[in-house]
C-alpha positions in Angstrom: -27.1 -17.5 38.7 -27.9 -14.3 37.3 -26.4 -11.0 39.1 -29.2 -9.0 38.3 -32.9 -9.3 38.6 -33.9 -6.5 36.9 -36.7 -6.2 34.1 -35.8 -5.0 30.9 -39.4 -4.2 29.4 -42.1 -2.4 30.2 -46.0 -4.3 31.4 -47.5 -2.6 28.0 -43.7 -4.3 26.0 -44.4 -7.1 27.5 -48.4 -7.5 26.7 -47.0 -6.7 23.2 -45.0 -9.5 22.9 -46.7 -12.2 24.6 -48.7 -11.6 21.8 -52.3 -12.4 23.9 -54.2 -9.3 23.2 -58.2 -9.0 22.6 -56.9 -6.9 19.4 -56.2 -10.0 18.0 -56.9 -9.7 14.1 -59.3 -12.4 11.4 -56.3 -12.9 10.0 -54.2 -13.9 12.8 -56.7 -16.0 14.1 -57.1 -17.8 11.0 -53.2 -17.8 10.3 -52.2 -19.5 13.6 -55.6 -21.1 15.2 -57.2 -22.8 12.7 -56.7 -26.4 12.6 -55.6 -29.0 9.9 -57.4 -32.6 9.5 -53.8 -33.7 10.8 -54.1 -31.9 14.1 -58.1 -32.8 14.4 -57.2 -36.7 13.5 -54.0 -36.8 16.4 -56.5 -34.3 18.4 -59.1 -37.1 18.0 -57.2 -40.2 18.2 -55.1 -39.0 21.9 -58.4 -37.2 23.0 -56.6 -33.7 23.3 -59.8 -31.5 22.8 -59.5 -29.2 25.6 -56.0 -29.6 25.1 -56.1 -28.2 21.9 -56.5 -24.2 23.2 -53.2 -24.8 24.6 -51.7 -26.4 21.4 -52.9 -23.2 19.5 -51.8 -20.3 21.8 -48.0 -22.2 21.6 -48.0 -22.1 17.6 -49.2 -18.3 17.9 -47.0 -17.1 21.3 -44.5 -19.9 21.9 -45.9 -20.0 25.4 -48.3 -22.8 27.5 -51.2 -21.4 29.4 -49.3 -21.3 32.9 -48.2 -18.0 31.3 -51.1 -16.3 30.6 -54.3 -15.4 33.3 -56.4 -14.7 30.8 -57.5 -15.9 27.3 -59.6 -13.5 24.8 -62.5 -15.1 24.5 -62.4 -15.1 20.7 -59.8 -17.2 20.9 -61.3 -19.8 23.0 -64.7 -19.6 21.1 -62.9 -20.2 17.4 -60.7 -23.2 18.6 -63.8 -24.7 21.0 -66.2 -24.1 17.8 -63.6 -26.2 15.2 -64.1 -29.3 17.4 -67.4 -28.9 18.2 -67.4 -28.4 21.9 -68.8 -25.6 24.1 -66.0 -23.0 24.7 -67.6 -23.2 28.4 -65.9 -26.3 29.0 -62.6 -24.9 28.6 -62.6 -23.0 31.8 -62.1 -25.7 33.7 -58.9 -26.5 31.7 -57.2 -24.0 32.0 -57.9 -22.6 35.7 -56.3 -26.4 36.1 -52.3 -26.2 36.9 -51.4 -29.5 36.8 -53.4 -31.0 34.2 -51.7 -27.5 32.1 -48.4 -29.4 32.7 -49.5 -32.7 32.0 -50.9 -31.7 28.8 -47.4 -29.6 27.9 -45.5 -33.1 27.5 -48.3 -34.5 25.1 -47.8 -31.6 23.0 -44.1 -31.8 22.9 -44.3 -35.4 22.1 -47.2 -35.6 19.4 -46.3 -31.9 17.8 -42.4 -31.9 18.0 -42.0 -29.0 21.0 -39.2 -29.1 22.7 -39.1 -27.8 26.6 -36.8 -24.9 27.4 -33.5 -26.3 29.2 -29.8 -25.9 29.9 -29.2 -26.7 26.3 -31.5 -24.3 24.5 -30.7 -21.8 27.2 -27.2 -22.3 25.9 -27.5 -22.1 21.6 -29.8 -18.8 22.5 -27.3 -17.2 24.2 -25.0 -17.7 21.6 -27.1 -16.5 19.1 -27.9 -13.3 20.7 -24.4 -12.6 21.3 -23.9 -12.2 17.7 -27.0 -9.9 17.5 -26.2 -7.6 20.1 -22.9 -6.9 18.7 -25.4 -5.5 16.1 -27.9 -4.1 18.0 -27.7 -3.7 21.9 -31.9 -2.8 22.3 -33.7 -4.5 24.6 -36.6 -4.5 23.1 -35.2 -5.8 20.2 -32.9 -8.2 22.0 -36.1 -9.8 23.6 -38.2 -10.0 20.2 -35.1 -11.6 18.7 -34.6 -14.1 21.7 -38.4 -15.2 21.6 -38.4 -15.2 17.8 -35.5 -17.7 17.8 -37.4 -20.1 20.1 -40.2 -20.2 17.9 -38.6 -20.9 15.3 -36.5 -23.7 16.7 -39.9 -24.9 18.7 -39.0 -24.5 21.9 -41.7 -23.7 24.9 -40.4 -20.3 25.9 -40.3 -19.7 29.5 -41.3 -16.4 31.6 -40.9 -13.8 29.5 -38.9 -12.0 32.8 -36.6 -15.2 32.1 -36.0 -14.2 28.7 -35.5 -11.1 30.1 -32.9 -11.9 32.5 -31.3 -13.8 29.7 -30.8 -10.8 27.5 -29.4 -8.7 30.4 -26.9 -11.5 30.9 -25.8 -11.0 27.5 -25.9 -7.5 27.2 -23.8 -7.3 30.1 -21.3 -9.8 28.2 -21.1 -7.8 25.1 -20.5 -4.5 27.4 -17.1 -6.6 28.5 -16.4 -8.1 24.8 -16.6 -4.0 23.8 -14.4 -2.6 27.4 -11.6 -5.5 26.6 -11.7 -4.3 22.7 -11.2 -1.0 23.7 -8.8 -1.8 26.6 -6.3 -3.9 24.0 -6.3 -0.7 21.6 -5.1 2.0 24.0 -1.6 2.7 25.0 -0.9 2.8 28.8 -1.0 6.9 27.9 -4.0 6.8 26.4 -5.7 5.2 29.4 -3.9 7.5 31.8 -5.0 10.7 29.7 -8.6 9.0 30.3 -8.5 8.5 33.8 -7.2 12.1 34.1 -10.3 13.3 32.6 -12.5 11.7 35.1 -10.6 12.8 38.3 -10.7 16.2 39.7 -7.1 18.0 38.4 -5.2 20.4 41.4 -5.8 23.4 39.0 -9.6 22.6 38.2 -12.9 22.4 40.3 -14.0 20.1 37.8 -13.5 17.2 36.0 -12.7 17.5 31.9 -15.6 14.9 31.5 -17.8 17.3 33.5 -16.5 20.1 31.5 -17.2 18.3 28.0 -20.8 17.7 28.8 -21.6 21.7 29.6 -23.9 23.0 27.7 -22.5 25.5 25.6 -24.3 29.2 26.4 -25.7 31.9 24.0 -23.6 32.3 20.5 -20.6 34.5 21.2 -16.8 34.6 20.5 -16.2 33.4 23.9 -18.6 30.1 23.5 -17.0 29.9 20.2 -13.7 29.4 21.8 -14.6 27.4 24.4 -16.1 25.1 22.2 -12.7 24.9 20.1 -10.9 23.9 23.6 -13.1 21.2 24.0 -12.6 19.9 20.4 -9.0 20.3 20.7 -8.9 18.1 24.0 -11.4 15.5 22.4 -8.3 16.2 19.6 -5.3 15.4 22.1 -6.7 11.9 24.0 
């Protein structure tokens, strides 16, 4: 169970990502919608046609339909026009839930997909944990996580999933780093610490609250106040 339900990325991060934009390029819409006489004759032989939008936005995204409300209609017209069908007929398909999931385990069977379970949930984690050791971004941490699916053919799951799943292990690295630091200090050293986050009977403020003052206008006196601070920072 995860802790926290927050969202990591923004709606626009998250449009980004999912990769379903009417910005689409030629390119990209050649590169990952364009089908091969291999797909057309297992397309052809299981009778997957309207199937086959589905098959296409999972090579591009990593995602089934149920994810998306809406597909650009270029899209739909250049995979509906490759098997010579009216892209029309495709709204039926996928304004249809269950026949979505039906057509999910065809694809993972005749396409080698694999869904998203306790055991990919598992290897990703692991792989992100080395990442984030690297680079803690969110942003990045979510690219990473979706970009490792792909590539191992999984069907990704919400992207507020994948979400949740890089906050879980951002949060672990947080405690890999805390324990790291904890096992290098003395017993001293971590009092001195505490002492400069607590109010001292001499002081109205903390020395964390002092550290963080902006220093004022260029004089011998900021001067010297900003060599007390460097000579605390010095003594911890």
């Amino acid at each position: 169970m995860y802790l926290n339900r927050r969202g990591l990325l923004t709606i626009n991060q998250r449009i980004e990502l999912m990769k379903n934009s009417n910005d689409i390029t030629e390119k990209e819409l050649e590169y990952y919608y364009t089908l091969n006489f291999e797909d057309i004759d297992v397309i052809n032989t299981h009778r997957l046609s309207y199937n086959t939008l589905q098959l296409t936005i999972i090579r591009h995204s990593g995602w089934p339909l149920i994810e998306f409300t809406d597909i650009p209609m270029r899209i739909v017209q250049y995979v509906a026009n490759q098997l010579d069908i009216d892209s029309r007929d495709f709204d039926k398909y996928i304004n249809t839930k269950n026949t979505k999931y039906e057509h999910l385990d065809s694809i993972c069977s005749l396409f080698k997909y694999r869904k998203y379970n306790k055991n990919t949930e598992a290897l990703l984690v692991d792989k992100l944990l080395q990442i984030a050791q690297e680079d803690n971004n969110s942003f990045n941490l979510v690219s990473n996580a979706l970009n490792i699916l792909r590539k191992d053919r999984v069907i990704i799951p919400s992207i507020r999933t994948v979400e949740q799943i890089v906050w879980q292990v951002k949060e672990e690295v947080e405690g890999l780093i805390f324990n790291l630091v904890d096992e290098a200090l003395t017993n001293m050293k971590k009092q001195q610490l505490d002492n400069s986050i607590t109010v001292q009977d001499d002081d109205i403020k903390t020395k964390l609250a002092w550290l963080r003052e902006i220093p004022g206008k260029a004089s011998s006196k900021t001067f010297n106040e900003i060599a007390d601070r460097i000579d605390f920072i010095r003594s911890l």
